[in-house]
C-alpha positions as CSV (number, residue, x, y, z in Angstrom):
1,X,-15.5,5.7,70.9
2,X,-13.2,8.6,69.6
3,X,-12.2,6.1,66.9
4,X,-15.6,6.4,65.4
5,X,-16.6,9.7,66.0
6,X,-14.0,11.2,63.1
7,X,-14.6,8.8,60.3
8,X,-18.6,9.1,60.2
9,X,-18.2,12.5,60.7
10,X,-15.9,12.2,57.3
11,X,-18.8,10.1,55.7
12,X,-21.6,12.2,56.5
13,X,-19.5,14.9,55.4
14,X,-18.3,13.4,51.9
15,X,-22.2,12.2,51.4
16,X,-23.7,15.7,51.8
17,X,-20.9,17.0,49.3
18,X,-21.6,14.3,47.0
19,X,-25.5,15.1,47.3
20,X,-25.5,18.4,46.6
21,X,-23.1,18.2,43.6
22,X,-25.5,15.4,42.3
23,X,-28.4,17.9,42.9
24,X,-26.3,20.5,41.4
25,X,-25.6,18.3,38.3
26,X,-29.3,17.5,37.9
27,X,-30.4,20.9,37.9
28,X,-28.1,22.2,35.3
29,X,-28.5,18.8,32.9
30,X,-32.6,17.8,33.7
31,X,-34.0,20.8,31.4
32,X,-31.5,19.2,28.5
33,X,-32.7,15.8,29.2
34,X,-35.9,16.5,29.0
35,X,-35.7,18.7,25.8
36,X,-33.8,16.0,24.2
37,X,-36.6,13.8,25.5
38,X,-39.3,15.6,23.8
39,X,-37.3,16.4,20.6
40,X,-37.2,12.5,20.0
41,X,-40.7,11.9,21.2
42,X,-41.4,14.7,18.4
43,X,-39.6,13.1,15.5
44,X,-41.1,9.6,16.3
45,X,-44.2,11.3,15.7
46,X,-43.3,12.7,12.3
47,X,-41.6,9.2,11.2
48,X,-45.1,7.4,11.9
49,X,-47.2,10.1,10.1
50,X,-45.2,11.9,7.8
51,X,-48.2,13.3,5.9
52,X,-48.5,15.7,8.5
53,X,-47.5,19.0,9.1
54,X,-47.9,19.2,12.9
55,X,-49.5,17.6,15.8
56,X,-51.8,18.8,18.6
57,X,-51.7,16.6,21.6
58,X,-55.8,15.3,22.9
59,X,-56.2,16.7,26.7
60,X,-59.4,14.1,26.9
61,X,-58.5,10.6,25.9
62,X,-59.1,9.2,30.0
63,X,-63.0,10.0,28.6
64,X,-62.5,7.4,26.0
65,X,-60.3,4.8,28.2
66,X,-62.6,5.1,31.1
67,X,-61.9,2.1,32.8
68,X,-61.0,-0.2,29.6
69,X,-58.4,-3.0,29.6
70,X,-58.2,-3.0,25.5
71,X,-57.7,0.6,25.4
72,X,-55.7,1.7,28.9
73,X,-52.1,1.0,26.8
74,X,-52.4,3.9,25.5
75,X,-50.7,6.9,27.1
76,X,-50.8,9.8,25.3
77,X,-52.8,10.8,21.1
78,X,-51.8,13.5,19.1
79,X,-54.5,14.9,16.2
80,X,-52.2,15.2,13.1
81,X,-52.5,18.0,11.1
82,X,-52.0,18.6,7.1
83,X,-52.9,22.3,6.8
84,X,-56.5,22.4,8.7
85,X,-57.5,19.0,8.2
86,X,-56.6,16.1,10.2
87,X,-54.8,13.7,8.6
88,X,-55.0,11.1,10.9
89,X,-53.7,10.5,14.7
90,X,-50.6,9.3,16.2
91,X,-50.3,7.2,19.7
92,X,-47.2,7.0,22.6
93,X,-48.4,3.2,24.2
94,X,-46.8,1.3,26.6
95,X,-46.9,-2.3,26.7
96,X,-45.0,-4.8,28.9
97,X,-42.4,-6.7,27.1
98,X,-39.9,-9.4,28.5
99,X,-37.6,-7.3,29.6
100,X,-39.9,-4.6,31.2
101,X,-41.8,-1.5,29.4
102,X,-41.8,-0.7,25.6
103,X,-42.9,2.2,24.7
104,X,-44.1,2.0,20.6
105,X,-45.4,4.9,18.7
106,X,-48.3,4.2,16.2
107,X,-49.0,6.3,13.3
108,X,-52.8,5.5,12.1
109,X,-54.3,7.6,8.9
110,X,-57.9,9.4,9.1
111,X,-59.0,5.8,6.6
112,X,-57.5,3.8,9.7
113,X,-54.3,2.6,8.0
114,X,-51.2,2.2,10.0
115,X,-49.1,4.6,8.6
116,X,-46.0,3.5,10.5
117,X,-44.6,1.8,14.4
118,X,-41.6,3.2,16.1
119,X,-40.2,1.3,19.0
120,X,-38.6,3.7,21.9
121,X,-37.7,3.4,24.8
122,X,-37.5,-0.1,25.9
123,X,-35.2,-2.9,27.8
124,X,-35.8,-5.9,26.2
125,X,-32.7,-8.5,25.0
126,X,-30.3,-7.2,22.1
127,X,-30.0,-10.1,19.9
128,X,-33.4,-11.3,20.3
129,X,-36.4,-8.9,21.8
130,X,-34.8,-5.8,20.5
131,X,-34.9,-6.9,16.7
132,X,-38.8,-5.5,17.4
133,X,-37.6,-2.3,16.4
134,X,-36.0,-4.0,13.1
135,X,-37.4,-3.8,9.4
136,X,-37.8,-7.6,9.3
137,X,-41.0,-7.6,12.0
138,X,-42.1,-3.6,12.5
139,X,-42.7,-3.6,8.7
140,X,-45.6,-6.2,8.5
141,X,-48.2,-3.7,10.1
142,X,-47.1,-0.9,7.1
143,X,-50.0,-0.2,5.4
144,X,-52.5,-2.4,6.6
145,X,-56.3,-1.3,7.8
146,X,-57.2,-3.8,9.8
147,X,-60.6,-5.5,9.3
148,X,-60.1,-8.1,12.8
149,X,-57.5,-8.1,15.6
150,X,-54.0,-8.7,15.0
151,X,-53.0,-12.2,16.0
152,X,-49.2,-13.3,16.4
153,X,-48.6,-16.6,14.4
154,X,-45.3,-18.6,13.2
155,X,-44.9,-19.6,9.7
156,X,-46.9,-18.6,7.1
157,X,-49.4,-15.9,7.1
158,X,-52.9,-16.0,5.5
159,X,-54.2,-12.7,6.4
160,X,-52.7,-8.7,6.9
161,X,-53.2,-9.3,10.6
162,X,-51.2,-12.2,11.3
163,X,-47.6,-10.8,12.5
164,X,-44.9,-13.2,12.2
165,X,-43.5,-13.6,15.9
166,X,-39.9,-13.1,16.3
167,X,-37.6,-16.3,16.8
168,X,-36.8,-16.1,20.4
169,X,-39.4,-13.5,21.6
170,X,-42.5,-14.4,21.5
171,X,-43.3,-12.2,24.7
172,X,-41.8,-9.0,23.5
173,X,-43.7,-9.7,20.0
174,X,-47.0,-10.0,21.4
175,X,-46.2,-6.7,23.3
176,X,-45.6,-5.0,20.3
177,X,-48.8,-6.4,18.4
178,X,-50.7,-5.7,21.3
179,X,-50.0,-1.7,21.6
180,X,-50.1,-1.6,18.2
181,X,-54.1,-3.1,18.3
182,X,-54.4,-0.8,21.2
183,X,-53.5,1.9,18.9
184,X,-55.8,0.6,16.3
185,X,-58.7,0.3,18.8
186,X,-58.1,3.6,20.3
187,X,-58.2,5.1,16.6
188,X,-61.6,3.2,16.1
189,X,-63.2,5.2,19.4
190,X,-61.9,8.8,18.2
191,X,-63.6,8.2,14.5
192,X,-67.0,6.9,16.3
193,X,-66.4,10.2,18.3
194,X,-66.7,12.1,15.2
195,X,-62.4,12.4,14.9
196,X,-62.6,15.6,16.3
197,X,-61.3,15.5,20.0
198,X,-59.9,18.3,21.3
């Protein structure tokens, strides 16, 4: 019995020491983390919508979602801002991919043009799902106003909204076209709304 007493003594020991320096770590590296975090999340915003000078993040968008498949990718819109007037609006989405969440942000211009996609923060298979993020595929929503939803085909296009799927990953490019038309939709509600959300 004595032979076990000492060595989960030890163990509890070395597990409380390692907690607390853990803790210890976290406190002191978090804030950093989450600057860097929002430093990124800021320049995405600027490389999707770089007409603007700032961005002021809408507090109300649940209003809009309420309860909406279509629309409920959609995590967070920011009103973008050239001087006083808004130039259009950028969107943080999160769509399910093959290899688990992507998270894409959408530039879309007060005319409804996509101004630009970003793909973040996302797990999906170097070699195949993560050439999303490449010029090859995120290029071929530049610059388009959609007039119907975006539909992902293979081989030749015949309209703007036909996105070429990637070879391989067909999943993580239906993800991609889907936050991107959630983005679209979501722009589509704010201008019925008058584009003026605070």
């Amino acid at each position: 019995m004595r032979d076990l007493i000492k060595p989960t003594i030890s163990l509890t020991v070395i597990c409380l020491v390692v907690s607390v320096a853990l803790g210890f770590t976290h406190s002191i590296t978090g804030a950093a983390i989450d600057e860097r975090a929002r430093i990124d999340a800021e320049n995405a915003r600027k490389e999707v919508l770089a007409d603007a000078d700032k961005f002021e993040k809408l507090e109300n968008i649940d209003g809009i979602i309420n309860g909406r498949p279509e629309l409920a990718p959609v995590k967070e819109v920011y009103k973008a801002l050239k001087g006083d007037s808004v130039s259009g609006h950028v969107f943080t989405v999160s769509s399910k991919g093959y290899g688990g969440e992507i998270v894409i942000t959408v530039g879309i211009d007060s005319n409804g043009k996509i101004t630009g996609v970003k793909i973040g923060q996302n797990s999906e298979t170097p070699g195949l799902g993560s050439k999303a993020a490449e010029e090859p595929f995120i290029s071929q929503f530049f610059n388009i106003t959609p007039k119907e939803p975006f539909k992902v085909v293979k081989g030749v296009k015949s309209k703007d909204e036909e996105i070429n799927a990637i070879s391989g990953a067909t999943i993580t490019s239906k993800a991609v076209v889907g936050a991107v038309q959630a983005a679209v939709d979501m722009a589509a509600e704010i201008a019925k709304e008058g584009g003026n959300l605070q």
